[in-house]
N, C-alpha and C positions, 0 to 999 in steps of 0.2 A: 343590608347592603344594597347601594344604589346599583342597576345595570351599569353606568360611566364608569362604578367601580371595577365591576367585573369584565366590560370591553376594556379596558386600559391597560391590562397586562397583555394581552393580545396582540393592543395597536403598537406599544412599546419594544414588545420581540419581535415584529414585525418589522421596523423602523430598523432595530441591530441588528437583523441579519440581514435586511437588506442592503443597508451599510456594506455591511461585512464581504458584500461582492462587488464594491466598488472598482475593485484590481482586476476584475477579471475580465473577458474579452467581450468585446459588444454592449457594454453595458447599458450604454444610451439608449440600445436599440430591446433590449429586454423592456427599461423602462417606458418605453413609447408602448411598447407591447405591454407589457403592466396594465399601464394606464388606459389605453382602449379595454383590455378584458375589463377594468375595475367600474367603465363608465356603461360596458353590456351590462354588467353583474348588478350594478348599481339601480340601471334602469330595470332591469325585472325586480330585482327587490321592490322598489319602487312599487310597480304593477299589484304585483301578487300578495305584496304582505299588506296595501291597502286591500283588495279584492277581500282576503280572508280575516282582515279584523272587520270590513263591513259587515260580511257574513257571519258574523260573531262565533268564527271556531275559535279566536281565541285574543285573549286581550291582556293589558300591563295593567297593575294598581299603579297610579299617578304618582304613591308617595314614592317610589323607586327610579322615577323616571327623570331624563334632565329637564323638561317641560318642550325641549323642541322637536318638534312632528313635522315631514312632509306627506300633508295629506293627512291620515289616521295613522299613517307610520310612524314610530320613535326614530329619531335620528339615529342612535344607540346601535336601531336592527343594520345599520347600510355599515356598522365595522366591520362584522364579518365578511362581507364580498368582499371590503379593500382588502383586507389583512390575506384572505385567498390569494387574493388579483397580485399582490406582490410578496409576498409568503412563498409560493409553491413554488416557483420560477429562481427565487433567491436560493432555497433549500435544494434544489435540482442542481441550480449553477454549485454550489458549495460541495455537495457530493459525488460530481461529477469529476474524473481528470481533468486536469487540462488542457494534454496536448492527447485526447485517445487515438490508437494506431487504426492507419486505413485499414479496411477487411483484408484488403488484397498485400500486406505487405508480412514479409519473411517471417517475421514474430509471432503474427496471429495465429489463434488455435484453428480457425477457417483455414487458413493455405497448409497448416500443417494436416491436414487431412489426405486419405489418398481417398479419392474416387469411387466412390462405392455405389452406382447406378442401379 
């Protein structure tokens, strides 16, 4: 099995659930927020997975690979930061309420409390 195989299920649930919070509130601004984390994430991958394949801790057989490298890096290694960078944020919105109650309002288990100093 080629790595492109094994990143593609990844990149593709990544893709539907991030979909999947299309409806919900802010979403432009998640994705802007996305995008910035994926292009931090991106750039340390960058750094450090070159650093330590020069260092030779550790390396890909070719026949597995899709042949495009930045640097010494497999293209393949920078899907995991994306799939992070818009993955976690997706999964947070999805299991989040939607509308959660302020601390301070009649409902809350906080205001139900009495005072215990």
């Amino acid at each position: 099995m080629t790595y492109p195989l094994i990143v593609a299920p990844f990149m593709i649930v990544t893709l539907l659930v991030t979909l999947a919070t299309r409806q919900h509130p802010r979403f432009a601004e998640r994705m802007a927020s996305s995008g910035l984390t994926a292009l931090v994430l991106v750039g340390l991958t960058l750094v450090f997975d070159n650093l330590m394949i020069a260092a030779d801790l550790f390396s890909y057989p070719d026949e597995h690979l899709s042949g495009w490298k930045l640097g010494l890096a497999p293209i393949e290694d920078f899907a995991y930061p994306l799939c992070a960078a818009f993955l976690v944020p997706a999964l947070f919105t999805l299991f989040s309420p939607r509308n959660p109650r302020p601390a301070d309002s009649p409902t809350s288990p906080r205001s139900s409390r009495k005072g215990t100093a």
